[in-house]
N, C-alpha and C positions, 0 to 999 in steps of 0.2 A: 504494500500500500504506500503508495509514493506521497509526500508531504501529507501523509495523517499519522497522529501519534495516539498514543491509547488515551483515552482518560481512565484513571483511578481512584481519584480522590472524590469521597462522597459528596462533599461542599461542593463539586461542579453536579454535578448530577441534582440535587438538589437546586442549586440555582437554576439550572435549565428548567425543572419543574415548574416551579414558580414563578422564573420571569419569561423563560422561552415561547415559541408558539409551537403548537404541532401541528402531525397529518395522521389522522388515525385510520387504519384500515381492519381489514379482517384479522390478519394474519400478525402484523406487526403496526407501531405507532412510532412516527421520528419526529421527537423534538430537535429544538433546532436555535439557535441564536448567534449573535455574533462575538466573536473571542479579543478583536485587536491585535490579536496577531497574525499571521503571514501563513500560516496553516490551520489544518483541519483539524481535527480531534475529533474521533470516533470514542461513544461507551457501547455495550452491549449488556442490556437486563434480561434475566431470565429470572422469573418469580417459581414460588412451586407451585403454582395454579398452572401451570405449562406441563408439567408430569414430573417424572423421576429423573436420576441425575445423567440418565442416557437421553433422556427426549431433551434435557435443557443443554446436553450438550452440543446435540447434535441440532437444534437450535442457531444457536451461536456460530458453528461453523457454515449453517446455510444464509446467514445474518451477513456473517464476513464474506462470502462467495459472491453473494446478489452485490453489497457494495461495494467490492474489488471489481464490480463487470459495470457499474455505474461511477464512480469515483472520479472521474475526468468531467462529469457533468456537472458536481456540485462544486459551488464556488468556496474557493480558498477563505481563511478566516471565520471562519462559522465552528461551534461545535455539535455537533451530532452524537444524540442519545436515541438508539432504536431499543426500544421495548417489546420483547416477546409475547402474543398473545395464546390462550390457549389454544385457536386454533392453526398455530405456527408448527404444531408436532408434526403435525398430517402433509404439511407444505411443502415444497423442493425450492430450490434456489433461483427459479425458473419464477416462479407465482411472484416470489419478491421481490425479484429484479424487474417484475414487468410493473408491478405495484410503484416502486421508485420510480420508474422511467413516466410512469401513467400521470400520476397523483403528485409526490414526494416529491419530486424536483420541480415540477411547474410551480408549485405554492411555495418552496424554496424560493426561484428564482425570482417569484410576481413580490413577493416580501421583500428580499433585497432592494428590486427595482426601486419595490414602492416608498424604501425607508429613505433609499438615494435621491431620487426625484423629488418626496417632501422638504427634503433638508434646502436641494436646490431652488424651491417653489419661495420657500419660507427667506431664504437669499436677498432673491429678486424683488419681494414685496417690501422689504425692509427699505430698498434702495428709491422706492417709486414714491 
């Protein structure tokens, strides 16, 4: 995974909670915000409402597959927290990559746009 780092620390996970925005779907939910710095940062959750410690792992590696085959699409700077849903057991890397590509990155990128253009909007009125 090229310019993403893991996150770990509970304090990011928890702030994305609470201040980030998501995209929820069936199978999995990405929260999402911006970090200030120059890379990505991926977490991955697996609760035990997801199954046993074979289903959450195998979870997590179809997690990491789907956004290793998307990852050139999200934009740098942001960090990403994908949460495992119960019905993520059942799923292949195929459902979740098409899930990102569908949903998760359009509302990604129309949020960036939109926080960039308000900043620029709010700019210009200042000046008029």
């Amino acid at each position: 995974m090229k310019n993403t780092s893991v996150i770990k620390e509970n304090k990011v996970f928890l702030n994305l909670y609470k201040r980030g925005k998501f995209v929820a779907g069936r199978a999995v939910t990405v929260y999402f915000r911006k970090n200030g710095k120059g890379i990505r940062r991926l977490g991955i959750t697996t609760g035990k409402k997801v199954g046993n410690a074979v289903t959450r792992s195998r979870c997590r590696r179809i997690i990491r597959a789907a956004y290793r085959e998307n990852e050139a699409e999200l934009p740098l700077g942001m960090d990403y927290v994908i949460v495992a849903r119960e019905a993520c057991g059942g799923c292949k890397s195929t459902q979740i990559s098409s899930f990102l590509k569908t949903r998760a990155i359009p509302e990604i990128l129309k949020s960036v746009n939109k926080s960039n253009t308000k900043g620029n909007y709010n700019k210009n009125n200042t000046n008029s």
